[in-house]
N, C-alpha and C positions, 0 to 999 in steps of 0.2 A: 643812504646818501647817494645823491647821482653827480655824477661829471657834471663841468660847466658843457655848456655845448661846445661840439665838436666841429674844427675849420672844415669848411665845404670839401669833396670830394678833390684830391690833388694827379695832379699827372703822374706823381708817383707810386700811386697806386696802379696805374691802369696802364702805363708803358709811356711814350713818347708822341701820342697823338698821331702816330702816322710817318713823323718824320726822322731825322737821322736818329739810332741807337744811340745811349749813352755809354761812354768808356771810363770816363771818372768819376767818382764822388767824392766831394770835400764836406767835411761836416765842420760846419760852424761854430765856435763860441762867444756866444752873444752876450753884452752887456746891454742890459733894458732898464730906462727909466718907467716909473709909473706914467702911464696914460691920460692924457685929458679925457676928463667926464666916462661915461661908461663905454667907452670904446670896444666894440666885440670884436671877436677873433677874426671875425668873416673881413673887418675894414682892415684889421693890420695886414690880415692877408694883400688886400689889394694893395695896400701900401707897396708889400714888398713886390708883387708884381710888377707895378711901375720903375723902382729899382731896378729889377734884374733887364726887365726890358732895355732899359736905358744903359746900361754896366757895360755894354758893347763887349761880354763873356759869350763866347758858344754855350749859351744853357740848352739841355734839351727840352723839347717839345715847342721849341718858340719858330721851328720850322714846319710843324705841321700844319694843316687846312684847319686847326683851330687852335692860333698860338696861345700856350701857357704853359710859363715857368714850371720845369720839376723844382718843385722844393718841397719839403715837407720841416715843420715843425716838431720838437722832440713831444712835449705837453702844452697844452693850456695854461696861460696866466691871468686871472683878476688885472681888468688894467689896472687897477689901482694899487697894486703891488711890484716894484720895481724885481729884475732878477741879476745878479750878479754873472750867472755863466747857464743861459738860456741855451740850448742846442738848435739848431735846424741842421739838415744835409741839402746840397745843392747835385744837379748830377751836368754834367758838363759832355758835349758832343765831339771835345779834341781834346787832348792830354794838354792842359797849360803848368809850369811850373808855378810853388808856392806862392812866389813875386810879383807873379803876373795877375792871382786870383785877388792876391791882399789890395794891391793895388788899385783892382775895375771896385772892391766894393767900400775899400776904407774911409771916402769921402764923400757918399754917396748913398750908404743905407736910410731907412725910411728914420723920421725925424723920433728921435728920445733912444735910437738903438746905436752902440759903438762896438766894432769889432775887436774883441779879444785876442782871439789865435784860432788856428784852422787848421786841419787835420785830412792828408790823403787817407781814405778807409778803402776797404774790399769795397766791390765794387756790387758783390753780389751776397752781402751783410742782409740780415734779414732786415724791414722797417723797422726805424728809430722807432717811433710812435709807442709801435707793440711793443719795446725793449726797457719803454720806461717805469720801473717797480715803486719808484717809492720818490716824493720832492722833500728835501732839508728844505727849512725855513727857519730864518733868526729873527725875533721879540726882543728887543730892549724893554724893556719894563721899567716906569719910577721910581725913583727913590723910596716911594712910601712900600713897594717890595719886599719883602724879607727874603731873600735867596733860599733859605736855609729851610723857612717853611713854605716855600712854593717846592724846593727840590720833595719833603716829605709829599706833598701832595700830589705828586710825579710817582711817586713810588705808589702813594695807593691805587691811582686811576692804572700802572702797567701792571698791580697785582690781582686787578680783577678781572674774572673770568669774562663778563661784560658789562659795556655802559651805555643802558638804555637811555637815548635822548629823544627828545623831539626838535622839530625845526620847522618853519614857517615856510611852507611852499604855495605863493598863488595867496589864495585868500585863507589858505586852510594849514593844517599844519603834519605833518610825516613821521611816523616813526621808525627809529633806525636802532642802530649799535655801533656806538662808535669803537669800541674795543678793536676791534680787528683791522681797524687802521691806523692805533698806533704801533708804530715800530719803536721808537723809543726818546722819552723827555728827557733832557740833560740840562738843568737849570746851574749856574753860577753867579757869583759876583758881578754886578758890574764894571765899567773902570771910574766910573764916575755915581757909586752907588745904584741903589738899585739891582737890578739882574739881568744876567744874559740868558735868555732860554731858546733851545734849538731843538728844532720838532721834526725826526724825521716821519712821514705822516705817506704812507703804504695808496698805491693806486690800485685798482681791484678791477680789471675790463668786462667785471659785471655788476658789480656792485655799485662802484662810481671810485672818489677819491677820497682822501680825507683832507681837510679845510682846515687850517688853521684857527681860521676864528670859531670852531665847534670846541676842537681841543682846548683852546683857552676860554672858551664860556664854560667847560669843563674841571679845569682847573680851580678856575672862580668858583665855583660852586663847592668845591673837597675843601677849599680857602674859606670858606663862610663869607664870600664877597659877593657884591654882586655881579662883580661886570672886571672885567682885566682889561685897561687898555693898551695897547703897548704903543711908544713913543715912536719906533719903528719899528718894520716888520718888511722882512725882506727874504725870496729866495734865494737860498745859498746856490744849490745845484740840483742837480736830477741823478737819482741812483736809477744804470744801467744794466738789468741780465746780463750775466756772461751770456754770450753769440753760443750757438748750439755746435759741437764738436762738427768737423767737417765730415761731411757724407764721404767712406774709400771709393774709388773708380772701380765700378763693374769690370770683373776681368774679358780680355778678348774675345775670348773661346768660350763655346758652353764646356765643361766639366761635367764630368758623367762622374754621379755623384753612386759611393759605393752600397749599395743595398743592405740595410739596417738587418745583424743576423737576429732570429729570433730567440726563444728557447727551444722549439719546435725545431730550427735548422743544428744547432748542438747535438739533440739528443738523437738525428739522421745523421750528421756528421762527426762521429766523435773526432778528438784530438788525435794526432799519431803518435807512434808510442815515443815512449821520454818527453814529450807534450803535454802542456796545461791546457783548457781551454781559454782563450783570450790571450791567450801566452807566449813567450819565443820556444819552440823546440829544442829541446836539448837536456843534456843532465843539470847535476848540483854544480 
């Protein structure tokens, strides 16, 4: 399986263009509706460019000899799938309070996206991008559903070793394994019959992602169906790596480090007497 494609190279990656460093980053949480038509990541991008530009925020890089927004996006979304709490980080060139950031973009972000809640982060957090392991995704499924045997058919697709699929790429078709991007199916009742099922569904930054609609033509298939459609289907959130333990500060001084004894240096030095070797001197 491969990723959807990937938003064009960001100032985030590359520093600030030139212009003043960044002191803050606020990381986003985004509410997204589904997209008109097949909207690619590269347009929402611009979307949000025009946004930030207009936000009247110190963002950085919008001062350098070629202005563009640092922002970066946590993953990729199908426009055609709405997300509940979408991530992006913003990086900012003056310290503004909470009030002031919710403020420049509450009324004002690119059209089908509403602001959540927002989050001052380290400043020096590694990239979201790379932090993202795994997207939850909710399936409502109809009534004509049985919970009880979609949940068993959840059990057999997470008890095998692999599920070889194929998939229509282009004119021709690709073979994969989907196994290794399920993390895990949790099927239930619905409230209105039917079922709820939520797929947490593993990213792999070499492999690609795992896609919802595989897993449930997957399912369909352990189900003797042909086709599962679900009434909605929505991302819940994005599962983040814990951040890698902090690097300790190199001490000031070099340290003259003690010279490792050998066996060789023991059996030229013996112990003194009432002495063990490796040992404190002295008696019982």
């Amino acid at each position: 399986m491969h990723a959807p494609p990937e938003p064009p190279d960001r100032a985030a990656e590359t520093g600030t263009n030139g212009g003043r460093e960044a002191v803050q980053r606020w990381r986003l949480v985004l509410r997204r509706d589904a997209q008109p038509g097949d909207q690619a990541q590269r347009e929402q991008l611009v979307g949000w460019d025009a946004t930030l530009i207009s936000s009247g925020l110190p963002v950085a890089g919008l001062d350098g000899p070629k202005a563009k927004p640092r922002f970066a996006m946590a993953a990729p979304l199908a426009s055609r799938i709405p997300g509940e709490a979408e991530l992006a980080d913003l990086w900012l060139v003056e310290r503004l309070p909470r009030w002031r950031v919710r403020e420049a973009l509450r009324d004002g972000l690119p059209v089908g996206y509403l602001l959540v809640d927002l989050f001052d982060v380290w400043l020096g957090e590694s990239p979201l991008p790379g932090r993202v392991i795994a997207s939850i995704f909710r399936a409502t499924l109809p009534p004509t559903v049985d919970p009880s045997r979609l949940a068993a058919a959840a059990e057999v697709l997470l008890a095998a070793e692999s599920l070889p699929r194929e998939r229509r790429k282009g004119e021709g078709t690709v073979s994969y394994d989907l196994r290794p991007f399920l993390a895990s199916l949790d099927a239930a009742p619905g409230p209105d019959g039917g079922a709820v099922l939520r797929m947490t569904l593993r990213h792999d930054p070499a492999k690609g992602v795992g896609r919802p609609e595989e897993a449930l033509a997957a399912l369909a298939q352990a189900l003797g169906e042909s086709s599962l459609d679900p009434e909605t289907l929505v991302r819940e959130s994005l599962v983040l790596a814990d951040p890698p333990p902090p690097v300790p500060p190199a001490p000031r001084g070099v340290r003259r480090q003690p010279a490792a004894r050998s066996n060789t240096d023991a059996r030229l030095h013996p112990p003194r007497a009432g002495g063990r070797a490796g040992g404190r001197a002295g008696g019982r």
